[in-house]
C-alpha positions as CSV (number, residue, x, y, z in Angstrom):
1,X,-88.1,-50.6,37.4
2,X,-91.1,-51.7,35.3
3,X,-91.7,-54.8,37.1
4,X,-91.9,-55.8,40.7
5,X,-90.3,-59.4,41.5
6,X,-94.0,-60.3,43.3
7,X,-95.7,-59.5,40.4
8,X,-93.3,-62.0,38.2
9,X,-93.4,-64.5,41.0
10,X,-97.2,-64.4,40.1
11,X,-96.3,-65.2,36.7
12,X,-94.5,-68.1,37.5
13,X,-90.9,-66.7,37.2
14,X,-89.6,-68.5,40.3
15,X,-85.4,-68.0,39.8
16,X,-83.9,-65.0,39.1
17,X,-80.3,-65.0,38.0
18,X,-77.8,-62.9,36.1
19,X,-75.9,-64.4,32.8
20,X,-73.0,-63.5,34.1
21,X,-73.0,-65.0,37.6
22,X,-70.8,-67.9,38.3
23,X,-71.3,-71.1,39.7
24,X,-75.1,-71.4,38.4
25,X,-76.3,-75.0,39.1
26,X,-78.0,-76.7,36.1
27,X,-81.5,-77.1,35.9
28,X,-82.8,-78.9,33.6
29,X,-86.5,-79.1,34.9
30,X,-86.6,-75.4,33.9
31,X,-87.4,-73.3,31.2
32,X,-85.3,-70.2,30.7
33,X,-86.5,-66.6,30.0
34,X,-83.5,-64.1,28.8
35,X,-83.7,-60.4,28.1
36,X,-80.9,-58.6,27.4
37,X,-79.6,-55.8,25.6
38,X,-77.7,-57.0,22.1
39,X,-74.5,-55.9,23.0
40,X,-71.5,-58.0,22.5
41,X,-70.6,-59.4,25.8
42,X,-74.1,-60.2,26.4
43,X,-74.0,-62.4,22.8
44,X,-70.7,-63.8,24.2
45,X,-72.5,-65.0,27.7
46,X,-75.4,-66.0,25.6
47,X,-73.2,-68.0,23.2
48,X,-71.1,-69.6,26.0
49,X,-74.6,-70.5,27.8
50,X,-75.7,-72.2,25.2
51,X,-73.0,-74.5,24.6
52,X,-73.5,-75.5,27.7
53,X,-77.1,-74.8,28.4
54,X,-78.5,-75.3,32.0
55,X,-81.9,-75.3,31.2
56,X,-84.2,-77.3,29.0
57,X,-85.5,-74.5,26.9
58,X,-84.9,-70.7,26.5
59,X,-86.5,-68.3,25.2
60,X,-84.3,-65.2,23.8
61,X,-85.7,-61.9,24.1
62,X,-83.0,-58.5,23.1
63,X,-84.1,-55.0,24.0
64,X,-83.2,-53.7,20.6
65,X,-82.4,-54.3,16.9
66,X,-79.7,-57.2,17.1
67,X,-77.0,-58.0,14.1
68,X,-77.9,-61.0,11.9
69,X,-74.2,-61.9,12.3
70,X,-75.0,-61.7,15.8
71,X,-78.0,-64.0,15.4
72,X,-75.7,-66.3,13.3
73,X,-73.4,-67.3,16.3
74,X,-76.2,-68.3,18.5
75,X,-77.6,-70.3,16.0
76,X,-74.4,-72.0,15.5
77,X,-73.9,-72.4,19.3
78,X,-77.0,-73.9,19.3
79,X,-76.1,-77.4,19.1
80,X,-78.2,-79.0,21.4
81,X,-81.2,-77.2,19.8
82,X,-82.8,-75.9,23.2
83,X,-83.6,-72.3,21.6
84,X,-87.7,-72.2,21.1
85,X,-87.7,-68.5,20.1
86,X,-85.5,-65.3,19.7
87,X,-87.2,-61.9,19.7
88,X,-86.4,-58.4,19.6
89,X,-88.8,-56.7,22.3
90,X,-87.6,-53.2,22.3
91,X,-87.4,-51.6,25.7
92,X,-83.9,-50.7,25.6
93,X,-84.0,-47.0,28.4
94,X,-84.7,-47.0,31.9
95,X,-88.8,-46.2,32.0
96,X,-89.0,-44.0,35.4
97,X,-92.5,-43.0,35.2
98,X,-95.0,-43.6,32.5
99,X,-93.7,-40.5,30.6
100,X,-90.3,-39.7,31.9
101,X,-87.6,-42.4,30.3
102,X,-83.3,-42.3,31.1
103,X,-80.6,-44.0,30.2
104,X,-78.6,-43.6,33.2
105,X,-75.7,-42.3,31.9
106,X,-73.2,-39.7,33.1
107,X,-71.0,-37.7,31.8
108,X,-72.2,-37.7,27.9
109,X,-69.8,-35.1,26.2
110,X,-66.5,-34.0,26.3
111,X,-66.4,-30.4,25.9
112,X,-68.9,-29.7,23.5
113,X,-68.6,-33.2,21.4
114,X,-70.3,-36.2,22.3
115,X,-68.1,-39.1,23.8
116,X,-68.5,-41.6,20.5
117,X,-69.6,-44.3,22.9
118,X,-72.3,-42.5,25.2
119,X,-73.4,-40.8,21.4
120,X,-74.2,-44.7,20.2
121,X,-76.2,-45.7,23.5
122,X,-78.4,-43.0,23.4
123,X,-79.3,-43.5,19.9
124,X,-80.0,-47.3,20.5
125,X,-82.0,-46.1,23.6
126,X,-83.9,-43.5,21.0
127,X,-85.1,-45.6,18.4
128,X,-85.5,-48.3,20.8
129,X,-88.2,-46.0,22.5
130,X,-89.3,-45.1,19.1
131,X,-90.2,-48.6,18.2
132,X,-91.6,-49.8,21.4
133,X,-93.6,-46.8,21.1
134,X,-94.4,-47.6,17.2
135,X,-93.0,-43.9,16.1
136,X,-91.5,-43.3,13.1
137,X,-91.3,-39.9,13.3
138,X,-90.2,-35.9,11.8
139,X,-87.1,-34.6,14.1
140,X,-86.4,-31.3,14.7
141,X,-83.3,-30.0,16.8
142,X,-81.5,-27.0,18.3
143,X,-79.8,-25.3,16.0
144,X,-77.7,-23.5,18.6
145,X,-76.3,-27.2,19.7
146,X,-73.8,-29.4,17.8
147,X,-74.2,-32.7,20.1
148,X,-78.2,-32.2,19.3
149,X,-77.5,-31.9,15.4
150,X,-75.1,-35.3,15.6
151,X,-78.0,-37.0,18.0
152,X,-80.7,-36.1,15.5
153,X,-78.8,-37.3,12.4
154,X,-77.6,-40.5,14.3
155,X,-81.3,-41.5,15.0
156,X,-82.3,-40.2,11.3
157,X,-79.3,-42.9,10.3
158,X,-81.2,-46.2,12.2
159,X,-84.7,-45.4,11.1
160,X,-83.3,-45.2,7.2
161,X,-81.4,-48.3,7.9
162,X,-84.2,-50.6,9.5
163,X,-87.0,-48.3,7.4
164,X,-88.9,-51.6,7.8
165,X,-88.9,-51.8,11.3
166,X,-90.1,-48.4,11.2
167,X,-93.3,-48.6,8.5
168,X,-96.3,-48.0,10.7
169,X,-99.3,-47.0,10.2
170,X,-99.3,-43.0,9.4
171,X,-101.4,-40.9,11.7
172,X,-103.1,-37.6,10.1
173,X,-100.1,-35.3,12.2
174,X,-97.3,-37.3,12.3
175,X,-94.9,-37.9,15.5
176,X,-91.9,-34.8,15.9
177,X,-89.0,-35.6,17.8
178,X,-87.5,-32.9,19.8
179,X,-83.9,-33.0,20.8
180,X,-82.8,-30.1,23.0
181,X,-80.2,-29.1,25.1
182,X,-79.1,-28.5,28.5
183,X,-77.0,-25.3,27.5
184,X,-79.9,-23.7,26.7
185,X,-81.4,-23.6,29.6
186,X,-78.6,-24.0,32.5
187,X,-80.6,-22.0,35.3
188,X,-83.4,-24.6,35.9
189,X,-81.1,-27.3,37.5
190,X,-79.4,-24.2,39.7
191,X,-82.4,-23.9,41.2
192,X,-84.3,-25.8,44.7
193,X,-87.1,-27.4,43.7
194,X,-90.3,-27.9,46.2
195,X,-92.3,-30.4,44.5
196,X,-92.1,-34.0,46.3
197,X,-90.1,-36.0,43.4
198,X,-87.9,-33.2,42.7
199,X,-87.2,-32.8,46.3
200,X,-86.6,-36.5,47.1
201,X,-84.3,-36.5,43.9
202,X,-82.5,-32.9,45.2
203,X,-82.0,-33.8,48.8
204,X,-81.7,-37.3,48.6
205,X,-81.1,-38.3,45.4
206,X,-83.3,-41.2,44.0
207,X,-81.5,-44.0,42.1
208,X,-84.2,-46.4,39.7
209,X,-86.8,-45.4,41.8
210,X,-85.2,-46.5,44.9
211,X,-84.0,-43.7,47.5
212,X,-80.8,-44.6,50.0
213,X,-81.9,-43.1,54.1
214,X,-79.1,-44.9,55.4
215,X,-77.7,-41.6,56.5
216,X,-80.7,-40.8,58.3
217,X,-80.5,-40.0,61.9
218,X,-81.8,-42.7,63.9
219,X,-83.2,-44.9,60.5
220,X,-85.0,-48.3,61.5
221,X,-83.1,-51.3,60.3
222,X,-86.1,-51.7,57.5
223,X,-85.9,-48.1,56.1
224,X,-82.5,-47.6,55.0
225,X,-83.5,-48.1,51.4
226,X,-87.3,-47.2,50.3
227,X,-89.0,-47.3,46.6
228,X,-90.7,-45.0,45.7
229,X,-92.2,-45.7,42.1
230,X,-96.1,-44.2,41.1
231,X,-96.9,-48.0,39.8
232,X,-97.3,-49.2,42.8
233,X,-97.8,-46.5,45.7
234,X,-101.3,-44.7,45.6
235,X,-99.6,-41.9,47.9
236,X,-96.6,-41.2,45.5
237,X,-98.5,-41.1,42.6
238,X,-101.3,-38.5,43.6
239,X,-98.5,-36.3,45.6
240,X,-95.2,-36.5,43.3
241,X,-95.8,-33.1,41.5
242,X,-97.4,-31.5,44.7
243,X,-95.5,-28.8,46.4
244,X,-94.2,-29.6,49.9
245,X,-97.0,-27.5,52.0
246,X,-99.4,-29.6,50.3
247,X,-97.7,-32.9,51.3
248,X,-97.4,-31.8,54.9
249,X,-101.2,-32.0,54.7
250,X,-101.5,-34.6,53.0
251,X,-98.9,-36.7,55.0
252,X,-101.8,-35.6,58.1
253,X,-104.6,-37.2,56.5
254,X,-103.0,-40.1,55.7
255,X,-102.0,-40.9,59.4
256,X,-105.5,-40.2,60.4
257,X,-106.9,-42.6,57.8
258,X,-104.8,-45.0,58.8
259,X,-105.7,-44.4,62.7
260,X,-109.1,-45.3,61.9
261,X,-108.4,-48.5,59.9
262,X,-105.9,-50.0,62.8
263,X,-107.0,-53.2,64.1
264,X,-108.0,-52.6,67.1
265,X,-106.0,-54.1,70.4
266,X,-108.6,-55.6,72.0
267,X,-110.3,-57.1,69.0
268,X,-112.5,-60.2,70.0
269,X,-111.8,-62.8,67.8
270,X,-115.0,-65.0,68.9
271,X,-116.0,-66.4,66.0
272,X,-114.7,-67.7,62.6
273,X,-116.7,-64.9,60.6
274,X,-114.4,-62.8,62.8
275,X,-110.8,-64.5,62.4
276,X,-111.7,-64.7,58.6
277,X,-112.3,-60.8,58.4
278,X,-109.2,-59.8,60.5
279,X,-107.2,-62.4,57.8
280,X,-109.0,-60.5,55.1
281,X,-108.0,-57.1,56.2
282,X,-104.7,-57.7,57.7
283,X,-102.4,-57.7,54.5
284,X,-104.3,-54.6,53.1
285,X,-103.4,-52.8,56.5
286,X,-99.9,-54.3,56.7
287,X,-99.7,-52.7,53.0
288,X,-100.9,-49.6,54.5
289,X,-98.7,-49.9,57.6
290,X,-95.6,-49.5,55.2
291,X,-96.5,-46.5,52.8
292,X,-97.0,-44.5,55.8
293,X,-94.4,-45.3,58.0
294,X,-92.2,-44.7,54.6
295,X,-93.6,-41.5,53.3
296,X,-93.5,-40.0,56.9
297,X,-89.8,-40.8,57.3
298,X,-88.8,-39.2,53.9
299,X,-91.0,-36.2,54.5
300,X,-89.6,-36.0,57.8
301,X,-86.1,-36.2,56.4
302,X,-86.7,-33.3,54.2
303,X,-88.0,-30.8,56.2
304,X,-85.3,-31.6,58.7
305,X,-83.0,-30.7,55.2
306,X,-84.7,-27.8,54.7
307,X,-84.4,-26.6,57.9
308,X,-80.6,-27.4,58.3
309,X,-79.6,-25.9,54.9
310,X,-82.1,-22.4,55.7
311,X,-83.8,-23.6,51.8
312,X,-86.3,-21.5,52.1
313,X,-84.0,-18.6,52.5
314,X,-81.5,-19.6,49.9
315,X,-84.6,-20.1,47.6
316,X,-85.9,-17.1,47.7
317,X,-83.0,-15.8,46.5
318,X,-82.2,-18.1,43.6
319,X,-85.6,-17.1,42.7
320,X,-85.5,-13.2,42.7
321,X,-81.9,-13.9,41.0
322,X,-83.4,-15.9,38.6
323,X,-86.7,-14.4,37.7
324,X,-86.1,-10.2,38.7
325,X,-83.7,-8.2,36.4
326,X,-83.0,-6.0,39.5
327,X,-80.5,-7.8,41.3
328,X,-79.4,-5.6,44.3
329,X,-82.0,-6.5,46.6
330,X,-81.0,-10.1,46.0
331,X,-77.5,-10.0,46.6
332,X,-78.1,-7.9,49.8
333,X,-80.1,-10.4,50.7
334,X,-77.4,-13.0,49.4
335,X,-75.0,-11.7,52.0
336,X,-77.0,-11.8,54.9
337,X,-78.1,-15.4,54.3
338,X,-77.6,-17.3,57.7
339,X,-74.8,-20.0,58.2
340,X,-76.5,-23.1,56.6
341,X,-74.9,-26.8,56.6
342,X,-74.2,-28.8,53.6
343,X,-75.5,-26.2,51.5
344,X,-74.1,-26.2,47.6
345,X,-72.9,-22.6,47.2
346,X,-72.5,-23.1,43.1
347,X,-76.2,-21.8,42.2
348,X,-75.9,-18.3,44.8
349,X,-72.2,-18.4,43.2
350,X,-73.3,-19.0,39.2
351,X,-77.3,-17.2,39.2
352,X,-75.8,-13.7,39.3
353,X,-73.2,-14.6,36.4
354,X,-75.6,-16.6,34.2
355,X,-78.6,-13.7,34.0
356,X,-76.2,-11.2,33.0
357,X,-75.9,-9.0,35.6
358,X,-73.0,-8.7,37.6
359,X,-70.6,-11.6,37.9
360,X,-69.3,-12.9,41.5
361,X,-67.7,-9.5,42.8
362,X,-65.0,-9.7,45.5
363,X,-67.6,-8.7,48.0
364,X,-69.9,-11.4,47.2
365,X,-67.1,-14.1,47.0
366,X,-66.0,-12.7,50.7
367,X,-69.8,-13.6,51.8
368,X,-70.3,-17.0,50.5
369,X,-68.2,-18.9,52.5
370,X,-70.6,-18.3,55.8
371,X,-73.0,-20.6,53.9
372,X,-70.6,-23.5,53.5
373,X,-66.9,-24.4,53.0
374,X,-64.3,-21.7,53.1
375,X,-62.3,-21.1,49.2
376,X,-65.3,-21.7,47.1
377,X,-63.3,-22.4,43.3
378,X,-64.0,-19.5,41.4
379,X,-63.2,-22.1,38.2
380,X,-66.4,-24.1,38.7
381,X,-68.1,-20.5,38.1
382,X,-66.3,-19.5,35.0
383,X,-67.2,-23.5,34.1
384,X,-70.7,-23.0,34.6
385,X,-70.8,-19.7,32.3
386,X,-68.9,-21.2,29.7
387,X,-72.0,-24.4,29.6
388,X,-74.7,-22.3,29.6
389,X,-74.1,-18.3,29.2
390,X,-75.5,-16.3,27.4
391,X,-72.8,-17.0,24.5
392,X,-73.6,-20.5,24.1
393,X,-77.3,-20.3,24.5
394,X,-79.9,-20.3,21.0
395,X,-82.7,-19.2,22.5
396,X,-82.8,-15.6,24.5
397,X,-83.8,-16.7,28.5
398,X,-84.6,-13.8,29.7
399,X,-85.4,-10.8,27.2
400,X,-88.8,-11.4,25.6
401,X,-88.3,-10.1,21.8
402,X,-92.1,-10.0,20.5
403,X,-94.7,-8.1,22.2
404,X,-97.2,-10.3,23.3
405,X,-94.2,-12.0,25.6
406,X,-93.4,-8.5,26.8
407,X,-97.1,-7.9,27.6
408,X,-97.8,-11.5,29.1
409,X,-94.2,-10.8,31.3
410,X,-96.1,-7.2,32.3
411,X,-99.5,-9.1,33.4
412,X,-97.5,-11.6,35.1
413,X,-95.9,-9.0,37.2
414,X,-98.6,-6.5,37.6
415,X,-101.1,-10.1,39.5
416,X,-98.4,-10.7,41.8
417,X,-96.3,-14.3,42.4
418,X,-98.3,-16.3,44.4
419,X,-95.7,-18.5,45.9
420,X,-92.2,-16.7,45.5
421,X,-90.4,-20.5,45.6
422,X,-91.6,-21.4,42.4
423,X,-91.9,-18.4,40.4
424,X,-89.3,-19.3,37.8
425,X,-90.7,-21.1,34.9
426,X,-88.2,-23.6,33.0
427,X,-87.4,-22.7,29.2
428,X,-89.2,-25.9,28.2
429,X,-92.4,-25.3,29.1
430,X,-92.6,-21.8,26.6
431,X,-91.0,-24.4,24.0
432,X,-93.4,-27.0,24.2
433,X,-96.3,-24.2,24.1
434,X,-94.7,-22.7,21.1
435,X,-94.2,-26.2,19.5
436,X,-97.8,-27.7,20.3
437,X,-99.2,-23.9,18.9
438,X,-96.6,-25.0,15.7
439,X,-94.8,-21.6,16.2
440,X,-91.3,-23.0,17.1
441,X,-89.2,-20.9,14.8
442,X,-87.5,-23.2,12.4
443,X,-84.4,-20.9,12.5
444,X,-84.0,-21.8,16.0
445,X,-85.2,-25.3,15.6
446,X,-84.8,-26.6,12.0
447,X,-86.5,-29.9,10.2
448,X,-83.4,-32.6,10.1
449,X,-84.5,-33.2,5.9
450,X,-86.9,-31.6,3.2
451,X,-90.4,-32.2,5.2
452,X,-91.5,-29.6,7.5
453,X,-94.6,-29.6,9.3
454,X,-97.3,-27.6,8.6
455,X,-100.5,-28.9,11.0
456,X,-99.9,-28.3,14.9
């Protein structure tokens, strides 16, 4: 994800292989690179490769805090002394963007308790991210949240423990660690999004950075799977938080650029100044060549989504649902929603439930089904109440309790929404503000230990 295999082939990297993959011929003209994540399998390969090592030298790199016990049996496997250097390089979480990190994991909690394994690889990846990011730093959590509480004292736990590996340098305001939760805020992820990452991830879903179009109509053989990572495409990275009029633009200009810098068919070649200019340019417009063809195919593949599923319909909807405390117009508008394919009925079903108006009456249940398949579960409803009603949530979503909220929600609605798609404003953008103003309330979101902090 961080890397791309040209730009370690320009390091000299030349094989790449897995640990674990059998049959891998010796070589002992090679040095050997490993980085792994300390876990115990990964210690057994590493013990068993060394035993038997197929390479002249390796050098032994773990993404987090390994075990000296663990460092032991290597050593003592080590027989044939071909270990030059063994190093913890922390980079233990999956680094999407240069500020968005994930572990990749599903299905954390059971209930409302973490599952005891997924609990221990988020922590590692934590203070993994800590470290690499030389952090030692206050944590705060939601109160309203029990996982958050055992996730905060978990990572509390480490940084006691290697309080060595942790001694930086102070800075005047130190670091705050946030850990929040989903429950609190269940209506964003009900809700279409129309920037170009969100959409890609939405409608296509986008895996490591890599999206899957084999399911697109008529896909060339060389577009079934496309990356898209901001490291490495100019396009992606000035257009991922755009909203999808402005890549339609955008997506124009960027053919006509591209027009203009085609090699022209007819292109005399007469003399070697010429052949060594079209060389020059070729790989640059080959380069080119393939960011548009790829963009233009997944933007094309949305808007034929959109279209299908009558999104901008259904989001107007989610939107007044979400963001009006007048619901009637909404629902009316609910049941005259045309038939739409593939479309996930669970936010129309959930929004109504979740804001605290009416639940899912038997008339609206009778007009969902026109959207998609017939017997919608009522259960998944009540499941996605129970998450992230108004029962389980710490922090009050949609009733402003201080003034200036109530006059800022007044403003907002006297200027008018200038796009109605995106008029819903996540939860965590108001906690940040409070947080980076240092009004988060500490009954809300209380200091894990004695130290509170006082500077913003």
């Amino acid at each position: 994800v961080v890397y791309t295999q040209s730009e370690i082939l320009q390091r000299e990297v030349y094989l790449f292989e897995r640990l674990d993959s059998p049959n891998r011929e010796p070589m002992k003209h090679l040095k050997a690179i490993c980085f792994l994540r300390p876990t115990k399998e990964n210690v057994e390969l590493l013990v068993q490769e060394l035993r038997r090592p197929k390479y002249s030298v390796y050098f032994i790199y773990f993404s987090n805090v390994i075990s000296k016990s663990d460092v032991k049996a290597l050593a003592e496997a080590d027989e044939q002394e071909v270990v030059a250097e063994v190093q913890e390089f922390y980079g233990d979480y999956i680094a999407v963007n240069p500020h968005v990190f994930s572990l990749n994991l599903l299905g954390c909690c059971r209930g409302r308790n973490w599952e005891p394994a997924q609990l221990a690889r988020t922590t590692q990846g934590l203070t993994a991210l800590l470290l690499s990011l030389k952090k030692c730093p206050m944590i705060r959590y939601q109160l309203s949240s029990e996982p958050a509480k055992r996730l905060a004292e978990c990572v509390k736990q480490v940084i006691t423990k290697e309080y060595e590996l942790f001694d930086f340098r102070r800075t005047e305001v130190p670091p705050l660690l946030l850990i929040l939760d989903r429950s609190d805020d269940a209506i964003t992820p009900l809700l279409n999004q129309w920037t170009y990452q969100a959409m890609v991830h939405e409608l296509l879903g986008i895996n490591n950075n890599r999206i899957d179009l084999s399911r697109v109509p008529g896909i060339s053989k060389d577009l079934r799977e496309v990356v898209l990572s901001a490291e490495n495409d100019e396009f992606y990275a000035n257009n991922m938080y755009l909203n999808f009029a402005e890549i339609g633009t955008n997506i124009k200009n960027l053919m006509e650029d591209f027009q203009r810098r085609k090699p022209k068919e007819q292109q005399k070649l007469e003399s070697i100044a010429d052949m060594k200019a079209f060389v020059e340019n070729y790989p640059q417009f080959k380069k080119m060549s393939g960011t548009v063809s790829k963009h233009v195919t997944v933007v094309g593949e949305l808007s034929r989504l959109v279209g299908e599923r009558n999104l901008l319909e259904v989001s107007e909807v989610e939107q007044e649902l979400a963001c009006q405390s007048d619901h009637s117009s909404a629902l009316q508008s609910l049941l005259s929603l045309p038939q739409a394919t593939g479309t996930n009925p669970l936010p129309l079903c959930s929004l109504p439930s979740m804001c605290n108006s009416i639940g899912i009456t038997p008339r609206l249940r009778g007009g969902i089904p026109r959207l998609t398949i017939p017997a919608f579960p009522s259960q998944l409803v009540s499941a996605v109440v129970e998450y992230g009603g108004k029962r389980v949530r710490g922090s009050d979503l949609f009733g402003p309790k201080d003034a200036v909220a109530i006059t800022k929600q007044f403003l907002k609605g006297l200027k008018g929404i200038e796009n109605v798609y995106t008029q819903h404003q996540p939860l965590l953008q108001e906690t940040l503000d409070q947080l980076i103003k240092g009004r988060l309330k500490d009954s809300q979101y209380p200091y894990l230990g004695p130290n509170v902090l006082r500077d913003r």
